[in-house]
C-alpha positions as CSV (number, residue, x, y, z in Angstrom):
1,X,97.7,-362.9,-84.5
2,X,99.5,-359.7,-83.1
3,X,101.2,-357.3,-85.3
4,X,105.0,-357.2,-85.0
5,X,104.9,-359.3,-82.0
6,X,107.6,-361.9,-81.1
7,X,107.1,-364.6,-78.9
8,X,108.8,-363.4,-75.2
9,X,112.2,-364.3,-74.7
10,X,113.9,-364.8,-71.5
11,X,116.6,-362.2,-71.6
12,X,117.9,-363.2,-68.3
13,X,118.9,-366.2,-68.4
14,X,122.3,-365.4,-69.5
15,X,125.3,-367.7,-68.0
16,X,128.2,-366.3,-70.8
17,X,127.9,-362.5,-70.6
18,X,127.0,-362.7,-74.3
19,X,124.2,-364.8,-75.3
20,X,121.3,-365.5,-73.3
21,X,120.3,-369.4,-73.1
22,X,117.6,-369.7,-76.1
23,X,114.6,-371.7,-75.1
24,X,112.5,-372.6,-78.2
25,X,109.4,-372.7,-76.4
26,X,106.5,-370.9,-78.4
27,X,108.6,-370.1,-81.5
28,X,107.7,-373.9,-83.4
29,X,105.3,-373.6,-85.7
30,X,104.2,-369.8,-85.3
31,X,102.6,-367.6,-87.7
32,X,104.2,-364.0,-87.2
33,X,102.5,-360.8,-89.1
34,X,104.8,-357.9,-89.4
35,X,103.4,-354.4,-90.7
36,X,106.2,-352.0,-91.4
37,X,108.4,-353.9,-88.7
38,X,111.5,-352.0,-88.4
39,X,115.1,-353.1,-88.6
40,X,118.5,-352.2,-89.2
41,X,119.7,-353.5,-92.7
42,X,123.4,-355.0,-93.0
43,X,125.9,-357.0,-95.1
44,X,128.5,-359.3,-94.6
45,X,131.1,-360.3,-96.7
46,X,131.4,-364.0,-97.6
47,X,133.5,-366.6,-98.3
48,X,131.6,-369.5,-100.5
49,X,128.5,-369.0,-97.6
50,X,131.1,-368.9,-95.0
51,X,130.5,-365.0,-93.6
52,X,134.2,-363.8,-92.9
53,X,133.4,-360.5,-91.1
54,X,130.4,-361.2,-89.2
55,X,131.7,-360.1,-85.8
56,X,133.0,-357.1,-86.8
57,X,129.8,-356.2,-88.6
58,X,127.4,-357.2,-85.6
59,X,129.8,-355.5,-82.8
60,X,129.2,-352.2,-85.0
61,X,125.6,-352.8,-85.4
62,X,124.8,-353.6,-81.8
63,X,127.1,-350.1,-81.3
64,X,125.0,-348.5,-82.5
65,X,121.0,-350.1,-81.7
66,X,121.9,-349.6,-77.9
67,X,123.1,-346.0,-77.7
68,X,119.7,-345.4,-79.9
69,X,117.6,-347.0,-77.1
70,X,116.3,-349.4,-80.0
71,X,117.0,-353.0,-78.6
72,X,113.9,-354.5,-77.8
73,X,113.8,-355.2,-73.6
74,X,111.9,-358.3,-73.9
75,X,114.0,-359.6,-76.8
76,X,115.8,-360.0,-79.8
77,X,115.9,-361.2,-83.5
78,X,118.6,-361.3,-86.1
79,X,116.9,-362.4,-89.7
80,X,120.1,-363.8,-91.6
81,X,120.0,-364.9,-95.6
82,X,122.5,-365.2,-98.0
83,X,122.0,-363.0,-100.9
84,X,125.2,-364.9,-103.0
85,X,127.9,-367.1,-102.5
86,X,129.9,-363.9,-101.3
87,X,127.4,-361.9,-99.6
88,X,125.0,-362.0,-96.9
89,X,121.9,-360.0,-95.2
90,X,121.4,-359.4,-91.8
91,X,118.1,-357.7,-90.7
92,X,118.1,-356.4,-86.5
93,X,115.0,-356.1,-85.0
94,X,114.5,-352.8,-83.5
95,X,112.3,-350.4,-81.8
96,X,113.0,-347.2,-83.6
97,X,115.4,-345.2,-86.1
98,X,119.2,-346.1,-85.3
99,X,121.2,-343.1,-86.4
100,X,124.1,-344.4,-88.6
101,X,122.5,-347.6,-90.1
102,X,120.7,-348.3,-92.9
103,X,117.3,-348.7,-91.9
104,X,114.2,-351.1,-93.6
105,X,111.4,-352.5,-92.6
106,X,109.1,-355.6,-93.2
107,X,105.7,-356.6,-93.8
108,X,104.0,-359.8,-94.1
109,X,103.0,-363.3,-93.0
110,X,106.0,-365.0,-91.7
111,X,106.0,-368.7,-90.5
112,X,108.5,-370.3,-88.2
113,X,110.1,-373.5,-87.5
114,X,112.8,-374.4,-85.3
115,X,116.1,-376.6,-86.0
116,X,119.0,-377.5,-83.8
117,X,122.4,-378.7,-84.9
118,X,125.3,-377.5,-87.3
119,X,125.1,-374.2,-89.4
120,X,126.2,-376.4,-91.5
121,X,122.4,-377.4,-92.1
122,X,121.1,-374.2,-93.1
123,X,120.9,-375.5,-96.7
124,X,118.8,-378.3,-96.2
125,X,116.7,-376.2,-93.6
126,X,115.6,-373.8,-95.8
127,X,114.2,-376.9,-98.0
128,X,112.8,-377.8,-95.0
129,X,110.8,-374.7,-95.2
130,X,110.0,-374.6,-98.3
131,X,108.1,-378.1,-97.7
132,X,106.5,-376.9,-94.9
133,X,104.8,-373.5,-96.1
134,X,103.6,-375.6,-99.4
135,X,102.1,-378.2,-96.7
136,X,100.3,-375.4,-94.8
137,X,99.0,-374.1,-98.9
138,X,101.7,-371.6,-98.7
139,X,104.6,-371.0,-101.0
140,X,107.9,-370.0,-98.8
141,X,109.0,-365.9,-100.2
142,X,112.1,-364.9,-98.5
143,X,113.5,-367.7,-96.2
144,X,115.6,-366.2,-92.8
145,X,117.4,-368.0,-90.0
146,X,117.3,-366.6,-86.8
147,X,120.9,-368.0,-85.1
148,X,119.9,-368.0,-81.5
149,X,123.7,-367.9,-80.4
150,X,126.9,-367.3,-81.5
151,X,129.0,-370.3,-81.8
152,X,130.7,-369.9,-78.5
153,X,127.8,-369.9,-77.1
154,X,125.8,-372.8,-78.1
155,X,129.2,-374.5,-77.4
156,X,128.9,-373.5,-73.9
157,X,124.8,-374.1,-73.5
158,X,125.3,-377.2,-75.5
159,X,122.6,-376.7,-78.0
160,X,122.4,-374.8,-81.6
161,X,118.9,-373.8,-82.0
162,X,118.3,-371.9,-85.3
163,X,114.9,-370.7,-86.5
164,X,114.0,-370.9,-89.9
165,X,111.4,-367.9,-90.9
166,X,109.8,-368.2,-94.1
167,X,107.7,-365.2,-95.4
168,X,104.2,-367.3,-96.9
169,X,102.2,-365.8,-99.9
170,X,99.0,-367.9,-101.0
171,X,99.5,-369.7,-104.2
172,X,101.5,-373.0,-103.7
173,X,101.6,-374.0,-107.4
174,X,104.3,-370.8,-107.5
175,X,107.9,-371.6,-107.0
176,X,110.0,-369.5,-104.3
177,X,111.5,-367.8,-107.1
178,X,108.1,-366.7,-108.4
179,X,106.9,-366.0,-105.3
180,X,109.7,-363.5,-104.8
181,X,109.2,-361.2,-107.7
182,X,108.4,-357.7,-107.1
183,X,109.7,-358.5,-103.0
């Protein structure tokens, strides 16, 4: 397993001028290892889960990342959770510091499994992860969905894939909450 590597994306393949068409090829059932991966760290406000300024906060952040030189060429990846009912977390892949973000990084075993349908199922797919990292002898940490395309998009290409990524610690008999402590 590579450190900090994705699998490749095909970056090309872009028919809207916004997203590029997502083929899940090679991200089903992966097992990523990040060692201080870095990102750009952001918040969106949010409406019982439903994030209300999400476009606004994503144009700024991509504003920024590409002046910096930090977009990956070969790809991207948006990690998305909600912290709350009124809040969520978006983490941006990048390739070096982006000057007026807040920067993080991550490190860790991730796993990943990929979904297609409604946001709408984000609930029940981080379940879904949860079941699958205690069936590989995991416990699921922090669970992330990387969505592929905007909603336009996926309108347009006629498929919603979403990619669940659950950070795995060792100790199954924990509980995600457990598992989380000290994260």
């Amino acid at each position: 397993m590579q450190t900090n590597a994705l699998p490749v994306m095909d970056m090309s393949a872009n028919t809207t001028g916004c997203c590029p068409r997502f083929d899940p090829r090679g991200w089903d059932g992966r097992h990523l290892h990040f060692k201080n991966k870095p990102f750009v760290r952001a918040t969106t406000r949010s409406l019982l889960h439903v994030p209300v300024n999400m476009g606004k906060v994503f144009t700024r952040v991509q504003g920024h990342i590409e002046p910096a030189g930090a977009q990956d060429p070969d790809g991207y990846l948006v990690l998305s959770r909600d912290l709350s009912a009124t809040e969520g977390e978006h983490l941006f892949a990048v390739t070096g510091p982006v000057p007026e973000e807040e920067m993080t990084t991550l490190s860790g075993d991730f796993m990943t499994r990929v979904f297609e349908g409604s946001y709408r199922k984000a609930a029940d797919w981080v379940h879904e992860m949860e079941i699958a990292a205690k069936a590989g002898g995991h416990v699921a940490g922090r669970i992330y969905m990387f969505y592929t395309t905007c909603p336009k998009c996926a309108r347009t290409y006629g498929e919603n894939y979403v990619i669940g990524i659950a950070e795995i610690k060792g100790d199954p008999g924990k509980t995600r909450e457990q598992a989380n402590e000290g994260s």
